[in-house]
Structure formats: C-alpha cells, structure tokens
GUBA-534632 format. One record per residue (C-alpha): y, z, x; residue number from 1. Coordinates in steps of 0.1 Angstrom, whole numbers. Layout:
BEGIN
<r><north>Y</north><up>Z</up><east>X</east><resi>NUM</resi></r>
...
END
This chain:
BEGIN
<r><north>-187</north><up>-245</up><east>346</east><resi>1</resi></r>
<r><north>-220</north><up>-252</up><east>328</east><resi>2</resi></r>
<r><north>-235</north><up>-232</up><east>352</east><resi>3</resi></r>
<r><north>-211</north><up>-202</up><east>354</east><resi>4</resi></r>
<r><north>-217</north><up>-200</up><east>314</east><resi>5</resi></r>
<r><north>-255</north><up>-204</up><east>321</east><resi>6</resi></r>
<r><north>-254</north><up>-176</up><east>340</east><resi>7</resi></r>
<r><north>-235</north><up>-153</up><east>315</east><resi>8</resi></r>
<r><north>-261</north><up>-169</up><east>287</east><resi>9</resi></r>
<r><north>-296</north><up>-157</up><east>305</east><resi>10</resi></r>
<r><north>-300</north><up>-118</up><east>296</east><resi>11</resi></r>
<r><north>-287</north><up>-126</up><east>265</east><resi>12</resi></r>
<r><north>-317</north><up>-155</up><east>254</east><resi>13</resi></r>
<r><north>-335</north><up>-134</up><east>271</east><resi>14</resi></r>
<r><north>-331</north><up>-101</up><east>250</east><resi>15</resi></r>
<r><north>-327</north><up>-124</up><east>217</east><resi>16</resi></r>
<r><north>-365</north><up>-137</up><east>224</east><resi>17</resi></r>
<r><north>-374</north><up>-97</up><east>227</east><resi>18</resi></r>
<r><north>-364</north><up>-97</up><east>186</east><resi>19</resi></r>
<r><north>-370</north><up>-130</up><east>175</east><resi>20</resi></r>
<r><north>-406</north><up>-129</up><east>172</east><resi>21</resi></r>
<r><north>-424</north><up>-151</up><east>151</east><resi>22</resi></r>
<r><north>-431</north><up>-125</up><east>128</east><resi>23</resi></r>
<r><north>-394</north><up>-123</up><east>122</east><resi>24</resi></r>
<r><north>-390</north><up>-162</up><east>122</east><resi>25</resi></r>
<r><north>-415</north><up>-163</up><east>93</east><resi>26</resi></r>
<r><north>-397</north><up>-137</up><east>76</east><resi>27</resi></r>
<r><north>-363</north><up>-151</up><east>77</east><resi>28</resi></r>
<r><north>-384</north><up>-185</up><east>68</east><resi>29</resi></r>
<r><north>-397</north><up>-165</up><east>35</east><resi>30</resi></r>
<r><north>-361</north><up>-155</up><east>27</east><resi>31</resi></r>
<r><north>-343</north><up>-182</up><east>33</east><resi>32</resi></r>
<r><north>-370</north><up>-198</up><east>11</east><resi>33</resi></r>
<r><north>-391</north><up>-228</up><east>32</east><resi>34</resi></r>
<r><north>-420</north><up>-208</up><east>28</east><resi>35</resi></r>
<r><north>-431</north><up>-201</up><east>-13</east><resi>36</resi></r>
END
C-alpha cells in the first residue's frame, strides 16, 4: 500500500522541488515572519 501511494507521490515531490526553491523558502520565511 505504502508503496502503491509512493508511487502516485513521486512526480508530484518531484515537480513541488521544481517551485520550492530556497529563494521561495526564504520568502515564505520573511512572511510568515522568522526572518526580521
């Protein structure tokens, strides 16, 4: 089952690690307010 969902999983990590950069990461940091 684990791996079924795995499977199904895969393209999308991989196209959410195409958009979350860590340009991006630092900007949601900045809004979300960890960095001043």
């Amino acid at each position: 089952m684990n791996l079924s969902i795995q499977d199904e999983l895969q393209p999308f990590a991989e196209e959410l690690q195409r958009y979350v950069t860590p340009v991006f990461l630092e900007e949601l940091a900045r809004e979300i307010g960890f960095i001043k």
